[in-house]
TILO-207480 format. One record per residue: x, y, z of N, C-alpha, C in turn. Coordinates in steps of 0.001 Angstrom, whole numbers, plus 500000, padded with zeros to 6 digits. Layout:
XYZXYZXYZ
...
***
This chain:
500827498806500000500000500000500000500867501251500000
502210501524500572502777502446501044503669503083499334
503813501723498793504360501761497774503293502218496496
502238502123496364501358502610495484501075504357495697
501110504884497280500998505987498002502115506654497188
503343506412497270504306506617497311504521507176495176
504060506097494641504036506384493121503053507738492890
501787507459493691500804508790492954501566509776493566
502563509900494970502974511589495586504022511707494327
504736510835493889505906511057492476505105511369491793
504159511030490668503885511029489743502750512909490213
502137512661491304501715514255491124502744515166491440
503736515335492283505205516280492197505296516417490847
505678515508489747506094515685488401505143516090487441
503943516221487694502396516932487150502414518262487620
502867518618489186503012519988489121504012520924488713
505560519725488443506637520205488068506141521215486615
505782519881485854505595520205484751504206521899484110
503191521445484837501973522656484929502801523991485651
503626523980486725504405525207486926504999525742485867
505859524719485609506953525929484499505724526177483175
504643525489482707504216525945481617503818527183482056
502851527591482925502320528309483690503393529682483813
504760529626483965506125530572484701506153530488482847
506198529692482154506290529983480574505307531528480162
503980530959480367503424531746479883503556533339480379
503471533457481819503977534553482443505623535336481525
506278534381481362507711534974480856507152535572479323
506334534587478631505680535520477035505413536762476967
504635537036478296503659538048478393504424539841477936
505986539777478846507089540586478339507374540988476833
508294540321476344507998539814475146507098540029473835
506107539700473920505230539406473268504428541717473353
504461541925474574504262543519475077504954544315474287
506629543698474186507263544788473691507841544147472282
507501543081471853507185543447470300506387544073469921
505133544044470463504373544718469855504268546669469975
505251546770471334505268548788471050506503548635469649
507541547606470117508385547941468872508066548619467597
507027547639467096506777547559465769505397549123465782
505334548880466680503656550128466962504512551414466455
505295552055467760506325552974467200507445553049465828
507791551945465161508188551804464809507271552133463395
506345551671463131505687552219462158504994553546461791
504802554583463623504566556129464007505920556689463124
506857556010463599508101556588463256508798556508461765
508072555624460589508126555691459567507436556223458706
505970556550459466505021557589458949505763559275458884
506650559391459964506903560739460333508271560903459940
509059560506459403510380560488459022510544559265457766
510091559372456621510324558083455279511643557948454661
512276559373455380513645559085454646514741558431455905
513938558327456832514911557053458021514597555907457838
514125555155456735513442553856457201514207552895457076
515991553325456695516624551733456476517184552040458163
517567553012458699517613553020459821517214552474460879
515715552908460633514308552914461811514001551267461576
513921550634460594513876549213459900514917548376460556
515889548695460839517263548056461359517154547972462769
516568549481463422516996549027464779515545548385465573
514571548640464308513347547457464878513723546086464622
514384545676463874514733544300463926515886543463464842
516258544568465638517532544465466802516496544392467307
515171545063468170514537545092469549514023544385469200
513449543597467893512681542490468314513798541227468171
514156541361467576515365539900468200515908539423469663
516170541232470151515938541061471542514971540567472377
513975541455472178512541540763472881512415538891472373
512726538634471652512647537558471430513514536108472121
514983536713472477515399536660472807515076536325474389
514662537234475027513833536617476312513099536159476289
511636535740475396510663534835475579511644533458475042
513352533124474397513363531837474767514055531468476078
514846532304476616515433532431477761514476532005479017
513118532552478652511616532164479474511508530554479547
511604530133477920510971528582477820512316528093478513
513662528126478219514622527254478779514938527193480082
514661528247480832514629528378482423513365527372482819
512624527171481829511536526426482258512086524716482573
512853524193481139513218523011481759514589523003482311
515064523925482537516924523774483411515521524023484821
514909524349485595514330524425486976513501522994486947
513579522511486062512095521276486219512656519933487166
***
């Protein structure tokens, strides 16, 4: 009996292992996912209002979102290096 006890407390530890980090996943997107989207928001204010910056303004939006991107995978891999 102690031994059947013993499998469901493992097997639910490793059900919540797993539902945490998705859960700490989604929370880490939320960043991310925020500031791609002013990136590109401003980023297109700012090509309306200046057309002769746009290989510029084009360049350093594709740095902040690589960045931002950049932390939503940093998000998923902290997820399984803690699991």
């Amino acid at each position: 009996m102690s031994a059947a006890l013993e499998m469901v407390n493992l097997a639910s530890k490793d059900a919540f292992t797993g539902s945490a980090s998705a859960i700490g996943y989604g929370l880490a997107a939320i960043g991310p996912g925020v500031g791609v989207g002013i990136i590109f928001g401003n980023g297109t204010q700012a090509l309306a209002r200046q057309p002769e910056a746009a290989g510029l303004i084009r360049t350093n939006q594709i740095m902040g979102f690589a960045f931002c991107e950049a932390l939503a995978l940093i998000g998923i891999v902290m997820g399984f290096v803690y699991q």
